[in-house]
N, C-alpha and C positions, 0 to 999 in steps of 0.2 A: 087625055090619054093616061098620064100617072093616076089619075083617082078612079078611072076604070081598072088599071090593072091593080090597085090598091084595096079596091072592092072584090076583082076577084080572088085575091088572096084572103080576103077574110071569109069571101064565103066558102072558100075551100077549105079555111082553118076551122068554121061551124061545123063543116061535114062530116069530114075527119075527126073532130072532136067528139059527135055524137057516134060515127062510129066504134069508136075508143070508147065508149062510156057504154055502149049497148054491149059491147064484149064484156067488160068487166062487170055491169049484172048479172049477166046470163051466167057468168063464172064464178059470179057471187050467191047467186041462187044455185046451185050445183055445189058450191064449199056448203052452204048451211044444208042445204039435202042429205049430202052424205055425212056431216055430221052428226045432224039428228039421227040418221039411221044407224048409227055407230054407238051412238048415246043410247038408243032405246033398244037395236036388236045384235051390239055387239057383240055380250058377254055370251049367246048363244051357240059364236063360233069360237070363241076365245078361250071358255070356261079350262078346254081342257091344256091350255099350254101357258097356263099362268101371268098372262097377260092384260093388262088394264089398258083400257083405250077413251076414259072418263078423259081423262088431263087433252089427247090429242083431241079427243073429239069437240070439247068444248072450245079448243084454240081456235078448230075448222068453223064454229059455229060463230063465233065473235068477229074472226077475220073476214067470213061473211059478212056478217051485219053491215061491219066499218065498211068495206067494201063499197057494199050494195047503195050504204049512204052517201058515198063518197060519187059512185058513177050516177046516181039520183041527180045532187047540185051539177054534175057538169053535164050531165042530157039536158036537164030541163033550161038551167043558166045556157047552155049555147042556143036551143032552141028558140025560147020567150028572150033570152038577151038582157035579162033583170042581172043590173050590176052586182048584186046582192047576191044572189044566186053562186055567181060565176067568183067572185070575191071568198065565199064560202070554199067551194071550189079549191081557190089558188090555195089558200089556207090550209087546207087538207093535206093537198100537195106537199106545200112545204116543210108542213110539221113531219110529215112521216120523211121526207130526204132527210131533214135532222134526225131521225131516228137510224135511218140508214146510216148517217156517218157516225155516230153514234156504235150502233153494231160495227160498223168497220175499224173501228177505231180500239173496240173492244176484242174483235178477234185477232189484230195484230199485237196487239200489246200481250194477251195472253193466250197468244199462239203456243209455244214452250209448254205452259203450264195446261193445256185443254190437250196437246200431247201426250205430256206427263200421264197425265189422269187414265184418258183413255189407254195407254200402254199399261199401269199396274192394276188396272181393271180386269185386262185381257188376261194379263202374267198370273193374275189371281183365281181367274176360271180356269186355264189350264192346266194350274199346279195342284189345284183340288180334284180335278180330273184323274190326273198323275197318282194322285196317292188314296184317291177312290172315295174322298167324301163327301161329293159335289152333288148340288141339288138339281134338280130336272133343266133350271132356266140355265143353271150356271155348263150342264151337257149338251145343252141344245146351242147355246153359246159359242161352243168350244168346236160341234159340227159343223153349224155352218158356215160358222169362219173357214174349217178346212176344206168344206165344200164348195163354198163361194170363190175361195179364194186359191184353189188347187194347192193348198199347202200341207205339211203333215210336223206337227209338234211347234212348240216356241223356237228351236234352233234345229226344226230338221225331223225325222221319224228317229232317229238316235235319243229323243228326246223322249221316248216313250221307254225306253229301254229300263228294267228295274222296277216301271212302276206296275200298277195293277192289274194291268192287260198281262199275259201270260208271252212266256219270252216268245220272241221272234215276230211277234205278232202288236200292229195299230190299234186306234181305231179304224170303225168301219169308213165314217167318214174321210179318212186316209186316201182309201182307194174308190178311183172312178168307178169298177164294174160291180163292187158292193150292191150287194139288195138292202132293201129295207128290214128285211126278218136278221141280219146278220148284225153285231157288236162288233168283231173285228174280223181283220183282214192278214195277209200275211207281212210283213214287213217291205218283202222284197218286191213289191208292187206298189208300193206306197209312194206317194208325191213326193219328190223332192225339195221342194221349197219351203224355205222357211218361214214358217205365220206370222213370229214377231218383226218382220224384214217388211212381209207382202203387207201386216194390219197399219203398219207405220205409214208405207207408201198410199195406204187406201184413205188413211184417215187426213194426211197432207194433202191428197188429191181434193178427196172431201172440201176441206176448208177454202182449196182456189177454187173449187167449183162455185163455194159459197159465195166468195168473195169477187169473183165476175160477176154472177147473178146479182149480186147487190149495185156492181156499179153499172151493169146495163139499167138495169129496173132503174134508177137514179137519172140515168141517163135518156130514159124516154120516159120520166116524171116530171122530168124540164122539160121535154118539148112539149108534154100535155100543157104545161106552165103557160108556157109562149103560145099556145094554142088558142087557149083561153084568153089570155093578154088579147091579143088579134082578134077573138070573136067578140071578148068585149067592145072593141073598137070601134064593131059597125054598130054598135045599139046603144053610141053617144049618147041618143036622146030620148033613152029609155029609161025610165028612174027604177034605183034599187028598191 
C-alpha cells in the first residue's frame, strides 16, 4: 500500500514536472522571438524617440536561451529518468535561487541609494524642463510621468510658476482633456498632485513588486527542486 501510494506521487511529480518544463519552453521560445524581432526590426519604430532597445533585447534573447536549456534537462531528465539529466536540472535550479538571493540581498541593502538615484534623475528632467533646456527624452520623461501618474510639477503645478511656460499656464501633459497638437494647458485645470510624492511611491511600489516576484519565483524553484528530487526517485535503476 505505501509503495503504491509512493509511486503514485512520483509519477504525479513526472507529470507535473514535464508540465512545468513544456511551459517554460514555450515561454522561452516566445522571450528569444521577440527579442530577435527587437534586435533586428526595432530601431524602425524606435528611430523617432531616441530609444535603444539593443541592451533589452539581447537580455530577452540570453534569458531565453538559459531558459529554453534549463526546461530541456528537466523535460527530458523527468521523461527518460537519466539521473544525469535531472542532476543538471536540480543544478540549474539552484544556481539561479543563488542569484535570487543574491539580487534580494542587493536591493535591500541598496534600497535608499536606487531611491536616491532614481529621485535626482527625475528632479534633473524636470528642472531642465522648468528652465527650458531639456532634450526630447529628457520632455518626454517629464510627460509621462505627469501623465502616468496624474501629477503636475516636482511639488505641485505651482512648480511651474516663473519657468518657461508662459504664466498661468502647465504643461500639456498637466491636464487630462489636453490634445496632442497642444504644449500647455491652463493652470487652473491642472493635476494636483505632486510628481516627486507620486514618482517616490511608484518607484517603492516598484521595488516590493520586485521583490515578491523574486521570492515567489524562488519559491516554486524549490518545488520544481523537490519535483525533480521525487521523479528522480522512481528511475533508481536508471543510469546517468
Amino acid at each position: 500500500m505505501c509503495e503504491a501510494i509512493q509511486s503514485c506521487i512520483q509519477g504525479c511529480a513526472k507529470v507535473i514536472l514535464v508540465i512545468i518544463n513544456l511551459i517554460t519552453l514555450t515561454a522561452s521560445v516566445v522571450m528569444v522571438a521577440v527579442g530577435a524581432a527587437a534586435l533586428i526590426k526595432g530601431d524602425e519604430f524606435t528611430q523617432d524617440y531616441s530609444v535603444n532597445l539593443t541592451a533589452g533585447a539581447v537580455f530577452l534573447i540570453v534569458l531565453g536561451s538559459l531558459l529554453a536549456l534549463i526546461g530541456l534537462f528537466g523535460c527530458f531528465g523527468a521523461c527518460t529518468g537519466r539521473h544525469g539529466l535531472l542532476n543538471w536540472y536540480i543544478g540549474f535550479i539552484l544556481l539561479i535561487i543563488l542569484l535570487e538571493v543574491v539580487a534580494l540581498i542587493y536591493v535591500f541593502v541598496n534600497k535608499s541609494k536606487i531611491n536616491e538615484t532614481a529621485h535626482e534623475s527625475i528632479t534633473e528632467s524636470f528642472n531642465k524642463v522648468n528652465i527650458g533646456n531639456a532634450t526630447e527624452t529628457e520632455r518626454s520623461i517629464v510627460d509621462s510621468i505627469q501623465t502616468a501618474l496624474k501629477c503636475c510639477g516636482l511639488d505641485g503645478p505651482s512648480s511651474w510658476n516663473g519657468s518657461a511656460f508662459p504664466s498661468n499656464t502647465v504643461p500639456a501633459s498637466c491636464c487630462s482633456n489636453s490634445t496632442e497638437a497642444e504644449t500647455t494647458c491652463p493652470a487652473a485645470n491642472a493635476f494636483t498632485l505632486e510628481c516627486s510624492h507620486e514618482a517616490k511611491d511608484l518607484i517603492e511600489g516598484a521595488q516590493m513588486l520586485i521583490i515578491m516576484v523574486i521570492i515567489i519565483v524562488a519559491i516554486f524553484q524549490i518545488i520544481c527542486t523537490a519535483l525533480a528530487h521525487c521523479s528522480k526517485s522512481e528511475y533508481s535503476d536508471v543510469s546517468a
